[in-house]
C-alpha positions in Angstrom: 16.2 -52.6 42.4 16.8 -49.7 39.8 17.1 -51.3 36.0 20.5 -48.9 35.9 23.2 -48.6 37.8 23.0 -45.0 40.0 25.4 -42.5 38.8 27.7 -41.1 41.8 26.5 -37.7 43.3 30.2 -36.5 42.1 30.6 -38.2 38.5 33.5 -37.9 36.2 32.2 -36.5 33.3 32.5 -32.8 32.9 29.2 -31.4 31.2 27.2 -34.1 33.6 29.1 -33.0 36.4 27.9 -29.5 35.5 24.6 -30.3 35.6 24.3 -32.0 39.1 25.7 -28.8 39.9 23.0 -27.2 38.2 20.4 -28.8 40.5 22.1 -28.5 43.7 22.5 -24.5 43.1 18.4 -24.3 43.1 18.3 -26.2 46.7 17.7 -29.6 45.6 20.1 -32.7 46.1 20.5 -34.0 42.4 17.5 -37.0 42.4 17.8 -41.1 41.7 15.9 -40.1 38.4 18.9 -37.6 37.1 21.4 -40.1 38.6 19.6 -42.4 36.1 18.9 -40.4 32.8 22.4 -39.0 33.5 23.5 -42.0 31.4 22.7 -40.2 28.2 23.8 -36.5 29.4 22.4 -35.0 26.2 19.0 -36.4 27.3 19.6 -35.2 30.7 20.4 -31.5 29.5 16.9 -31.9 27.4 15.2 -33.5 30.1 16.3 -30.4 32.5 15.5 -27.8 29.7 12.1 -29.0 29.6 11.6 -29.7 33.3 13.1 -26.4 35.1 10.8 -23.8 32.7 7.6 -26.1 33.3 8.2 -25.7 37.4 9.5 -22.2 37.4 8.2 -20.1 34.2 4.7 -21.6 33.5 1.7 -18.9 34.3 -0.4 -21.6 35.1 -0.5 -21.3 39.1 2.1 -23.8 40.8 -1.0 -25.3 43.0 -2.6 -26.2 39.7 0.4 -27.5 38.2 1.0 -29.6 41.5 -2.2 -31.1 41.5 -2.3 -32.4 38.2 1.4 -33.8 38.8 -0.1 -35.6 41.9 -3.2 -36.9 40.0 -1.0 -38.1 37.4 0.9 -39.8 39.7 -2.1 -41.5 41.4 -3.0 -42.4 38.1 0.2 -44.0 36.9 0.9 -45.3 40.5 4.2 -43.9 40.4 4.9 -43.8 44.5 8.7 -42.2 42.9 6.9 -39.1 41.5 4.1 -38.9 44.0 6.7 -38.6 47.2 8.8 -36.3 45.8 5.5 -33.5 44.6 3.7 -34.0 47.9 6.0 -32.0 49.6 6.0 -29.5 46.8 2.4 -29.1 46.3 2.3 -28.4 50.3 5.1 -25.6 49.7 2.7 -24.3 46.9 0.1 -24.2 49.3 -1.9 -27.3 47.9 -4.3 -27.9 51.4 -3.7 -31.0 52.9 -7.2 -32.0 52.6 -7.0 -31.7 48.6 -4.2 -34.2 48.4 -6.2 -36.3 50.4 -8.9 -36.3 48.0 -6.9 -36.6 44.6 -7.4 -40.5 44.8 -12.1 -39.8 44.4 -11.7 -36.2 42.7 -14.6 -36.6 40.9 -16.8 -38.0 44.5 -14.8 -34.8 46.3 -16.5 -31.3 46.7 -13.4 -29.8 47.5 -12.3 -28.6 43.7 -13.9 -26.4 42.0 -14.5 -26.4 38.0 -11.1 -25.1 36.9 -9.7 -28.0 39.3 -12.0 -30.8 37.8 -10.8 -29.6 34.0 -7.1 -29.6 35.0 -7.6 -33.5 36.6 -9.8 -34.6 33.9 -7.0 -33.4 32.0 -4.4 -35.2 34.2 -6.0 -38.8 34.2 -6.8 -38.7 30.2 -2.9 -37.6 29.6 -1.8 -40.5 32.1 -3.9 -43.3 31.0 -3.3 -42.0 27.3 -3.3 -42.0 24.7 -4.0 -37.9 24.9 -6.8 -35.7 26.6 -10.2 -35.8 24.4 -12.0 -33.2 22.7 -14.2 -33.0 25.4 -12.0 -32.5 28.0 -9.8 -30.2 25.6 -13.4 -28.2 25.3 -14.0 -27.9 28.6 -10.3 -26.9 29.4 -10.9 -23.9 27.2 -14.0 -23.2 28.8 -11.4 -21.9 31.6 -8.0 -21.3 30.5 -6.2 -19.0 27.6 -4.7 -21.1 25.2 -1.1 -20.5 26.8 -2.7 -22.0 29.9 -4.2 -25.1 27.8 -0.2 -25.7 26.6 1.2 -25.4 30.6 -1.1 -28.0 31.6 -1.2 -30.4 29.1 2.4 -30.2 28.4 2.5 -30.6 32.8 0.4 -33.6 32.6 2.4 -34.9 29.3 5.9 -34.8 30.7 4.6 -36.1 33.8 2.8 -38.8 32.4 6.5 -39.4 30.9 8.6 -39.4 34.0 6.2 -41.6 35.8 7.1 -43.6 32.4 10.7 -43.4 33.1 10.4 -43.9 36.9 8.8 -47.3 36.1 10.4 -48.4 32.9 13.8 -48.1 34.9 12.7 -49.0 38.4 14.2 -46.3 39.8 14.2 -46.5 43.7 13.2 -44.1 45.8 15.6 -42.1 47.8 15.3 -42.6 52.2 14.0 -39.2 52.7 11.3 -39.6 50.9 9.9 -43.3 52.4 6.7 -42.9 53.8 
């Protein structure tokens, strides 16, 4: 059972009201997550601001971006997070057969070495307390430096919700039950 009380889909307040809105105009019903940080709408608004750009305006390709969201999620054991990407990294065009694997990257053959940087990444973010110089080096060995920020700052707020998902015990919405 969630640690907060679920916001209703149609709350009183005025600027969080707004925002649920905000979420339902881009196709998405508003999430047990927002229903939870809506609490503190100011942190909402932030959490948003932060969230939207990092799915829609990275350069970073979205298969990448899903995939170290999905590793961090296998990492963290955050079934939330995990349930609600799967579908999304399948949109992006993430092959089944890669999801499959995320769980033994490192044993799989089926990423190759800008993959492997960008889960390294992942499971050092997760696990914490940061990624290592090693991994940092070999993350620049394929990506600009505006592509080292996209993923790191992917894994980092990731590593955050999966954070928030379990610190609050938010529940999983019906759809998404395996």
């Amino acid at each position: 059972m969630s640690r907060l009380p679920l916001l209703p889909l149609q709350p009183d307040d005025a600027a969080l009201k707004a925002m649920f809105e905000e979420v339902r105009a881009r196709g998405i019903e508003v999430p047990n997550i927002y229903r939870t940080i809506g609490h503190a709408p100011a942190m909402l608004r932030a959490w948003l601001d932060m969230a939207w750009p990092l799915r829609l305006n990275a350069k970073t390709p979205r298969v990448l971006r899903e995939l170290v969201i999905l590793r961090g999620a296998t990492t963290a054991k955050t079934e939330y997070e995990w349930a609600h990407h799967v579908k999304m990294a399948l949109t992006a065009g993430v092959p089944q057969a890669k999801i499959d694997a995320l769980a033994d990257w490192r044993a799989s053959a089926l990423f190759d070495a800008k993959e492997r940087a960008a889960l390294r990444l992942a499971d050092e973010v997760t696990v914490g307390p940061g990624a290592s110089a090693e991994c940092m080096a070999e993350l620049r060995r394929h990506f600009t430096p505006a592509e080292q920020v996209e993923l790191t700052l992917t894994a980092s707020f990731y590593a955050c919700v999966g954070r928030m998902l379990t610190s609050f015990a938010v529940e999983l919405e019906d759809q998404y039950r395996r």
